[in-house]
C-alpha positions in Angstrom: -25.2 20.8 15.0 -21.6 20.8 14.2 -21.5 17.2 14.5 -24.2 16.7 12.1 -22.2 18.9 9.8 -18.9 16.8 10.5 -21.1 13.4 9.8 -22.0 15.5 6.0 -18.1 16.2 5.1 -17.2 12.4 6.2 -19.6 11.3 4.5 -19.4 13.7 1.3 -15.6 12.8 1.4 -15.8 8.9 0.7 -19.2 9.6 -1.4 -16.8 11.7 -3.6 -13.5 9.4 -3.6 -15.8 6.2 -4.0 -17.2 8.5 -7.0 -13.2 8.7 -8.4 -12.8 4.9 -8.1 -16.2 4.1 -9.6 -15.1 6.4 -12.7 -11.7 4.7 -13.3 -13.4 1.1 -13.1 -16.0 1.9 -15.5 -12.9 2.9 -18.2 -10.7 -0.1 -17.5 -14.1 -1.9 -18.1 -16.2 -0.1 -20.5 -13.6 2.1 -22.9 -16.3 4.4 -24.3 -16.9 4.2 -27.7 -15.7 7.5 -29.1 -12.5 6.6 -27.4 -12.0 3.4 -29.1 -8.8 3.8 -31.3 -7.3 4.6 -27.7 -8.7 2.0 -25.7 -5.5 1.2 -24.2 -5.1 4.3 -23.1 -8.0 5.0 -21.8 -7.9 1.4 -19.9 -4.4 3.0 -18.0 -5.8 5.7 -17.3 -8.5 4.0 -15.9 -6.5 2.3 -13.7 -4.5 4.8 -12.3 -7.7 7.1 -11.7 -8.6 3.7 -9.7 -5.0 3.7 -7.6 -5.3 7.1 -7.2 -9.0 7.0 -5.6 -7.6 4.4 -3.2 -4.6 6.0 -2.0 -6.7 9.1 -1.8 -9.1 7.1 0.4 -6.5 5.4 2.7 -4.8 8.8 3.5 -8.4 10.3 4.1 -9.1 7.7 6.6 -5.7 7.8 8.1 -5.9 11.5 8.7 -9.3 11.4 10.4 -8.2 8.8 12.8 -5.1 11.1 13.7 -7.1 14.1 14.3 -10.1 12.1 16.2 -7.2 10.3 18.5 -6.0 13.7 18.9 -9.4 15.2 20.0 -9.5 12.2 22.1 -6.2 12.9 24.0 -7.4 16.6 24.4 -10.6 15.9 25.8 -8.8 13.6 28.0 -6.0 16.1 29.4 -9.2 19.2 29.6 -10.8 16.0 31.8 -7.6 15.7 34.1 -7.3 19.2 34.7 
């Protein structure tokens, strides 16, 4: 059960940072309408809701291969012992 419930929260965390990345591509491409006398703006902000979303994702993934090579090496010593 709990690694079904791990295999949920990896998956809801990329689901929700590929959602952030998604969002800042659609207004560097698509500036909605209502927004258009700050399309520029809207455009950067676009892009750095897209840097964001990637940096957010890299340290995500980094993170879970520190703690799952950490699990690894504790398995391995409660193995030895």
């Amino acid at each position: 059960m709990q690694k079904n419930m791990d295999l949920l929260l990896v998956i809801l965390n990329y689901f929700v940072r590929g959602i952030t990345i998604a969002v800042g591509l659609i207004l560097i491409v698509n500036p909605f309408p209502a927004l258009a006398d700050n399309a520029d703006f809207v455009r950067i902000f676009g892009g750095i809701t897209v840097v964001f979303g990637i940096l957010r994702t890299m340290a995500y993934h980094k993170n879970r291969k520190k703690m799952l090579r950490e699990q690894q090496e504790e398995n391995d010593e409660n193995i030895e012992d």
